[in-house]
C-alpha positions in Angstrom: -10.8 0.5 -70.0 -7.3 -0.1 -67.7 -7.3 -1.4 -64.4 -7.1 2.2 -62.0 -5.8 0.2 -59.2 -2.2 -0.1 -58.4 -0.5 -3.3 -58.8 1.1 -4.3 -55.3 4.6 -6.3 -55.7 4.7 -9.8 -54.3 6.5 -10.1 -50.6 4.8 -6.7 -49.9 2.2 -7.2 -47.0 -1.0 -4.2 -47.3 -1.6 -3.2 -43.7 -4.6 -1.0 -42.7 -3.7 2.1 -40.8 -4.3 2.1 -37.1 -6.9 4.9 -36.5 -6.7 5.8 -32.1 -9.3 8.2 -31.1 -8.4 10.5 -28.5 -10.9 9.8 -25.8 -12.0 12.1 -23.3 -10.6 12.2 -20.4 -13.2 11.4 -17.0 -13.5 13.5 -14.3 -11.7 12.0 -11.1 -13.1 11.5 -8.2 -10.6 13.2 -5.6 -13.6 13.2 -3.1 -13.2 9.1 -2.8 -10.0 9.0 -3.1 -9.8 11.7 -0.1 -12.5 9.6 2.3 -10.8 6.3 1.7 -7.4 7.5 2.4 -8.8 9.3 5.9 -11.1 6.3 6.5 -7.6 4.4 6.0 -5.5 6.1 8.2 -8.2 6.1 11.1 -8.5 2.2 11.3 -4.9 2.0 11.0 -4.4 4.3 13.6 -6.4 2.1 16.2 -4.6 -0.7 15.5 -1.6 0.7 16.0 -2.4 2.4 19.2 -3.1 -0.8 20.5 0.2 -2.3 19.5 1.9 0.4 20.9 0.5 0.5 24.2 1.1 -3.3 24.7 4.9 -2.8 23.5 5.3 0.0 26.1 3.8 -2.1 28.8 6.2 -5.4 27.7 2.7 -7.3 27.1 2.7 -9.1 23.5 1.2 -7.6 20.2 -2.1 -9.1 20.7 -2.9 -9.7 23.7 -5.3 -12.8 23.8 -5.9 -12.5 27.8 -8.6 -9.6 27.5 -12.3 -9.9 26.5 -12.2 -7.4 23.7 -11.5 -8.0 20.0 -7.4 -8.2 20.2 -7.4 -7.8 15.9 -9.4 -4.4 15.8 -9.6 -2.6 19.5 -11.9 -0.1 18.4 -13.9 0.0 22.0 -10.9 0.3 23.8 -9.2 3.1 21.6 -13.2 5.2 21.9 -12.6 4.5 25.9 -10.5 7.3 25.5 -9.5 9.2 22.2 -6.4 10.1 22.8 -4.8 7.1 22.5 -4.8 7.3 19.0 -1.7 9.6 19.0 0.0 6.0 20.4 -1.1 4.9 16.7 0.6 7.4 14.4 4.1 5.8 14.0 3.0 2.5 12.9 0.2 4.3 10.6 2.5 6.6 9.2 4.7 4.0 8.2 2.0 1.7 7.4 0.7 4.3 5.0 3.9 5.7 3.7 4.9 2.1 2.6 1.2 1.5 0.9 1.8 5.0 -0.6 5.0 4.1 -2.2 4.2 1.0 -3.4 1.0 2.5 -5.2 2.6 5.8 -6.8 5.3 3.7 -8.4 2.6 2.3 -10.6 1.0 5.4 -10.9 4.1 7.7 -11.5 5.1 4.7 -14.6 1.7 5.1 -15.8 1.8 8.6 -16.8 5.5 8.4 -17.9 4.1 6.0 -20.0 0.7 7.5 -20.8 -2.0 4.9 -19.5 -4.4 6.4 -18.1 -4.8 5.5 -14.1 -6.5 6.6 -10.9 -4.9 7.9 -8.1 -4.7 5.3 -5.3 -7.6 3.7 -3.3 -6.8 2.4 0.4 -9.1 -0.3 1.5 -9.8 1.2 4.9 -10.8 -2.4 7.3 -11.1 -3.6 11.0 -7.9 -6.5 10.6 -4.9 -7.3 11.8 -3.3 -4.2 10.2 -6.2 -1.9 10.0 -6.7 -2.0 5.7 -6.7 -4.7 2.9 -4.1 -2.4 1.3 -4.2 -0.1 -1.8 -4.7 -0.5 -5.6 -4.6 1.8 -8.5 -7.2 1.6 -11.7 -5.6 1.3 -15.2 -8.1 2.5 -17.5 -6.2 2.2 -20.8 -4.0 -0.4 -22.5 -0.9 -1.0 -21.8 0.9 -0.7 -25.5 4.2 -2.5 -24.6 6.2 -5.5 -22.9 8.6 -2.6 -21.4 5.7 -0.2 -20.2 4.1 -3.3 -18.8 7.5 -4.7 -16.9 8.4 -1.0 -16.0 5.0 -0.4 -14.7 5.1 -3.2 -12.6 7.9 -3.4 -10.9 7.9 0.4 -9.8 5.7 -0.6 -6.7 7.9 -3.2 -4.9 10.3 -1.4 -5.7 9.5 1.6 -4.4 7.6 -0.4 -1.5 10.7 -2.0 -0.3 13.2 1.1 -0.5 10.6 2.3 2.4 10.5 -0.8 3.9 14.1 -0.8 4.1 14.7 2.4 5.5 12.1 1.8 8.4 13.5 -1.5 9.0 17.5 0.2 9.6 14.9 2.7 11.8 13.5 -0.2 13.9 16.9 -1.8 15.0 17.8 1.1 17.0 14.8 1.1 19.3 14.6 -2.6 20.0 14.8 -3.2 23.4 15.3 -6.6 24.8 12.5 -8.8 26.2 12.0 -12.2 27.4 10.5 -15.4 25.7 8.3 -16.1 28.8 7.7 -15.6 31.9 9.3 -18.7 33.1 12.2 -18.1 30.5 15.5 -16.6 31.1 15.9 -16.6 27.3 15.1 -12.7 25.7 14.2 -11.7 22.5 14.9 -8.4 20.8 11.7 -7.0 20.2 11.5 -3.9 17.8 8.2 -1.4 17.9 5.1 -2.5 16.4 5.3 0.5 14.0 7.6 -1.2 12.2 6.7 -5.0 12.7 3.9 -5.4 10.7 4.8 -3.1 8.1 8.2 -5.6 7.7 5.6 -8.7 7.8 3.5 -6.9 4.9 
């Protein structure tokens, strides 16, 4: 009885087929994604209520002098509510900067189909009011390109924001001096933009 299987040439390499299994895709969790995000822009907004206040009234960005928690002024904003509208610039620019960074990943991932969340701010009582943003990647990454492209869609995108506050921010500097006992001045720009350079 003959041999029934095939006779492979030498210099020919038998490779088993790749078998990918279409998985199902998980329901998101818009609900966390909505309750971070608002938790986000709510600590960011009392921080930059107090940095706004103290660059109206020509007193430094943290102001050291007063009993209360300089880094997260949450007593002082509660005093009275409405000083949180003082906050919106720098959260909005805060947030728009974190926003941009985050959705050039996530815009790469789904030109490149890897499955990924939707951001999640890291809402937090610091300096700037969150530990930032970061989107899940929940499939692999099949190439060098995707990976690069993926990447660097973030700071890119992150910067271009940043750049276009930062051309904002020069023309409403105002001039202001190094000390008290100084007749040396400094061109101060808001706080809304400030930080969000810093960052």
């Amino acid at each position: 009885m003959s041999d029934l299987t095939p006779s492979v040439p030498s210099g020919f390499e038998v490779r088993p087929i790749e078998v990918f299994l279409a998985q199902e895709q998980p329901r998101r969790r818009y609900w966390l994604h909505a309750v971070l995000l608002l938790a986000t822009v709510f600590t960011t907004l009392v921080v930059g209520a107090r940095l706004e206040f103290n660059f109206l009234n020509n007193l430094p960005a943290f102001n050291l002098a007063e009993n209360t928690l300089p880094l997260f002024p949450l007593g002082w904003v509660l005093a009275q509510p409405s000083r949180l509208l003082l906050g919106i610039p720098f959260a909005g620019t805060l947030m728009l900067i974190l926003l941009a960074h985050e959705m050039g990943h996530y815009i790469y991932c789904v030109r490149y189909g890897v499955n990924a969340t939707l951001p999640f701010f890291i809402p937090a009582p610091t300096l700037i009011g969150t530990l930032g943003a970061f989107i899940r990647i929940k499939s692999p990454i099949r190439s060098r390109e995707a990976l690069f492209d993926i990447g660097i869609a973030g700071p890119i995108a992150g910067f271009v924001v940043a750049l276009v506050t930062l051309v904002a921010a020069l023309g409403l500097s105002k001039p202001m001096p190094m000390s008290a006992r100084s007749s040396d001045f400094v061109l101060v720009y808001p706080p809304v933009f400030q930080l969000a350079h810093w960052i």
